[in-house]
N, C-alpha and C positions, 0 to 999 in steps of 0.2 A: 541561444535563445531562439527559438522557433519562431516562423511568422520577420525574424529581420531580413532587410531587403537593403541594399548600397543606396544612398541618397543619390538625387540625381548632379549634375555637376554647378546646376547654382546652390547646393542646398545652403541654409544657414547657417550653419558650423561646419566649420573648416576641416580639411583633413587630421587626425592628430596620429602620429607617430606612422603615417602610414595607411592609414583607413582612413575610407568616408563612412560617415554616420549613417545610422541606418534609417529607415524611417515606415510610419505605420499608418493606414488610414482607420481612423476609428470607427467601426462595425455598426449596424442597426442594432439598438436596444439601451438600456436605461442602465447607467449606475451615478451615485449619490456624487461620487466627485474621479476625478483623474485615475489619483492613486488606487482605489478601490480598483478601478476599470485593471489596470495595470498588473495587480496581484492576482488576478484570478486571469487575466492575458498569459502571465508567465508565473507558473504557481513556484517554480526554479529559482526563482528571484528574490531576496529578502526584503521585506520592506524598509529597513534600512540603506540599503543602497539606493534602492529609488531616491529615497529624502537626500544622501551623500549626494547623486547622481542632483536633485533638482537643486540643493543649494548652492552647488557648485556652477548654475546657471547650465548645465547640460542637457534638458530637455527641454525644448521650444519648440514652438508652434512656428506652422511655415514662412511666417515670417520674420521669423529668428526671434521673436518675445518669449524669456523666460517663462515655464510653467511649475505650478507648485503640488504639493497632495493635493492640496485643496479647491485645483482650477475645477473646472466645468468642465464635466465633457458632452463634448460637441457631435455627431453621427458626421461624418463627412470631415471632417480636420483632420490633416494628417499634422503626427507629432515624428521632430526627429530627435535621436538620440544616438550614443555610442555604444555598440556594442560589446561587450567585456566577457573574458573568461582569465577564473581568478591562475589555474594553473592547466598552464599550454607543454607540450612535451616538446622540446625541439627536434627538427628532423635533421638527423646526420649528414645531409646529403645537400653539394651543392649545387645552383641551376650556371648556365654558361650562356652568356650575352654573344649571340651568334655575327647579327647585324644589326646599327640602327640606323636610321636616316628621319628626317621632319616626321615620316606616315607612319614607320612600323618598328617595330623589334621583334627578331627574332629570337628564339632562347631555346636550348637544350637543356629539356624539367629533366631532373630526375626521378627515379620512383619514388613514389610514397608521400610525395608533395604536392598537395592539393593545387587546384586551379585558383579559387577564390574562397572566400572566407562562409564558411560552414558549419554546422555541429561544432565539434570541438576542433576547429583549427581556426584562430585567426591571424596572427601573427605568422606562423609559419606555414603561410601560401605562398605559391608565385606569384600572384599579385599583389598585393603586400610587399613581399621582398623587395622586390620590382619599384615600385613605386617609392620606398625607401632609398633605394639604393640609385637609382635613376634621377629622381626630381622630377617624374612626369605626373602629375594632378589626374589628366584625364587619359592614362593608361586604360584600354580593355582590351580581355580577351576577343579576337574574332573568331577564335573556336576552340574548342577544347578538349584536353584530354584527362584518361579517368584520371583518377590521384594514383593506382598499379601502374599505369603506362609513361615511361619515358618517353624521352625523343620532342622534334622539335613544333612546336609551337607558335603561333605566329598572334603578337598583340600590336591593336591599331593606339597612337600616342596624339592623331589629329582628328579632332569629329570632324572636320569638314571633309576628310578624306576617304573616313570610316566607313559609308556606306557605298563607296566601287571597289572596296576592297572584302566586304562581305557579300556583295552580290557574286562574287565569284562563286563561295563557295553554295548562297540557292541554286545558282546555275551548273553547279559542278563543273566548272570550270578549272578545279584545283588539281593537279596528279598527286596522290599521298602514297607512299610507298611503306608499308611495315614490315618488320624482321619479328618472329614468332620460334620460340622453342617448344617442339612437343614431339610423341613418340612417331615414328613413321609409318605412313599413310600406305596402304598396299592397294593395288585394285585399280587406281587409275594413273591415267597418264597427261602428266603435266607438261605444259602448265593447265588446268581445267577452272571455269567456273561456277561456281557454287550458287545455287539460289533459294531463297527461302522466305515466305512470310515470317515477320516479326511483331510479336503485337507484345503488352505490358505483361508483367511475370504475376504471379498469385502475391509474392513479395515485391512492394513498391520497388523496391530495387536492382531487382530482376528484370530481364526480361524475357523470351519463351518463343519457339516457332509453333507457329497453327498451318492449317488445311484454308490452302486461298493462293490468291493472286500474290505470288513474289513481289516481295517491296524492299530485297537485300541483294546485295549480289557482290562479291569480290571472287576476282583471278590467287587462285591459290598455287605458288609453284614452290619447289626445291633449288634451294643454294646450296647446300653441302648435307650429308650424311655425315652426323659423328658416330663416335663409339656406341653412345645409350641414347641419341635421338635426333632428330632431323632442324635443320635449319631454313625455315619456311621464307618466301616472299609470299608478302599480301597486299594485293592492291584491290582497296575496297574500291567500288564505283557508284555507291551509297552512301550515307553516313546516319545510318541507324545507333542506338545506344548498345553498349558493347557488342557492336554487330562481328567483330574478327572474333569475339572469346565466344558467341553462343555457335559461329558455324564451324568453328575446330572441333567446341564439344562435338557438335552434333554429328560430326563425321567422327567420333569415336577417339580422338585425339586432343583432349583437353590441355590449352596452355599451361606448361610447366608450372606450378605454385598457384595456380587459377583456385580464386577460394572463394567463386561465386560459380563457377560450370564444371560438370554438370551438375553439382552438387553445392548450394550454399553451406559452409563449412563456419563455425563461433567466428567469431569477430576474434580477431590476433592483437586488436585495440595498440600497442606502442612498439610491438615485433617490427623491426624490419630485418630479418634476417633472413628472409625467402621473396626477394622479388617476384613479381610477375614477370616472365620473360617475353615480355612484348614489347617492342622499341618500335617509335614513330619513326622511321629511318630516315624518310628524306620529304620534302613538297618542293615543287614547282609548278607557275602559271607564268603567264603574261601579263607584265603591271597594267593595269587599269585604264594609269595615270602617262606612263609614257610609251606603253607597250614593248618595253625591253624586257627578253626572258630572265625569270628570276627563278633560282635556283639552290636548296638550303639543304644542309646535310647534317645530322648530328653525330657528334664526335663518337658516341659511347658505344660499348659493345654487348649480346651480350652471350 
């Protein structure tokens, strides 16, 4: 359902199976009652569910009071509810609980398994999982990777701690290290630099280099030659949106199974049989908290 957003950690319905409820603030403009507002919000949605969904006491208003077809709608009330998808594909693959302690967990994602609940994944994210499988209410991501990229991950499990452990990464304070497969780079000599503006693609989804001021930058070197292509380190010192997969394209070398560079390629929608071969390999910083170096590696290869 477009336009859902996670409720925030008082909301009024409780987590169920996993998820917080999602929630909406109701837009400028006029309709007759609730439900009307609703089917024309999400035209994907039966009106049947809705009435299942309000009988069932599952959409309320922010102060946890049942809503019905027939409430009023309000311009500035936000309404929360659960969000549903009737069939989810499972994803084959599973994530690895690296470290936890009071502040964080870490976890090595696998490919193909979302961050957070989106389009059609909700049940099968890491977050989600995570919070199933864990018992942590206020698990979140402090940063994230695509749903192609593996490797490790780091989620904050304490708000009061949450925000000296995300200031690292405004401050790039974080070292990220990535492992990349793609064909071999001739011409320069590593380890080298790469710099590029990056601004949004013509597809929301995308992104694109333009003519300007560099606002990307990762160290590109060589770990091994294979037989049919090379095994890259990459240490961004940026964190732009797929900033490692547009500056491989751009050097002429697109990440193996890359089905967004240089060429946005159909949606492979429940394929997983061509990973992207890009692995988070490793992060360390200095905690925040007690300034001991910490230091996280993921298991996988690829």
């Amino acid at each position: 359902m477009a336009g859902a957003r996670s409720g925030a950690a008082k909301a009024p319905l409780p987590l169920r199976d996993g998820v917080a409820p999602s929630y909406l603030w109701l837009p400028e403009g006029q309709w007759p009652d609730l439900l009307t507002f609703l089917l024309q919000r999400f035209p994907d949605v039966a009106e049947s569910t809705w009435r299942e969904r309000m009988a069932r006491a599952e959409v309320v208003d922010g102060n946890g009071a049942p809503l019905h077809p027939g409430s009023a709608f309000r311009r500035g009330m936000r309404i929360f509810y659960y969000r549903e998808i009737e069939r989810e594909t499972p994803i084959p693959f599973e994530e690895e609980v690296l470290f936890q302690d009071e502040h964080l967990v870490v976890v090595d994602k696998p490919h193909f398994l979302p961050m957070t609940p989106g389009g059609r994944f909700l049940q099968e994210t890491l977050l989600v999982r995570l919070k199933k499988k864990l018992g942590l209410q206020d698990l979140t991501p402090i940063h994230r990777l695509d749903r192609e990229t593996a490797g490790v991950v780091i989620f904050s499990c304490l708000q009061g701690s949450r925000g000296a452990y995300q200031s690292l990464f405004q401050k790039r304070a974080i070292e990220k290290e990535y492992e990349a497969l793609a064909a071999p780079l001739a011409g320069y000599s590593f380890p080298f630099t790469y710099r590029s503006r990056m601004v949004d693609g013509e597809k929301f989804f995308l992104m694109q280099e333009a003519p300007g001021e560099p606002n990307s930058e990762t160290v590109i070197d060589v770990i091994e030659h294979r037989a049919d292509c090379t095994l890259y380190r990459l240490r961004p010192h940026t964190g732009r949106k797929h900033q490692l997969r547009v500056h491989l394209a751009a050097l002429g070398i697109p990440i193996i199974n890359d089905a967004f560079y240089p060429v946005a390629l159909p949606c492979k929608q429940d394929d997983v049989s061509q990973p992207l071969k890009l692995l988070a390999r490793a992060i360390a910083f200095d905690d925040p908290l007690t300034g001991a170096r910490r230091a996280f590696a993921s298991r996988r290869t690829l």
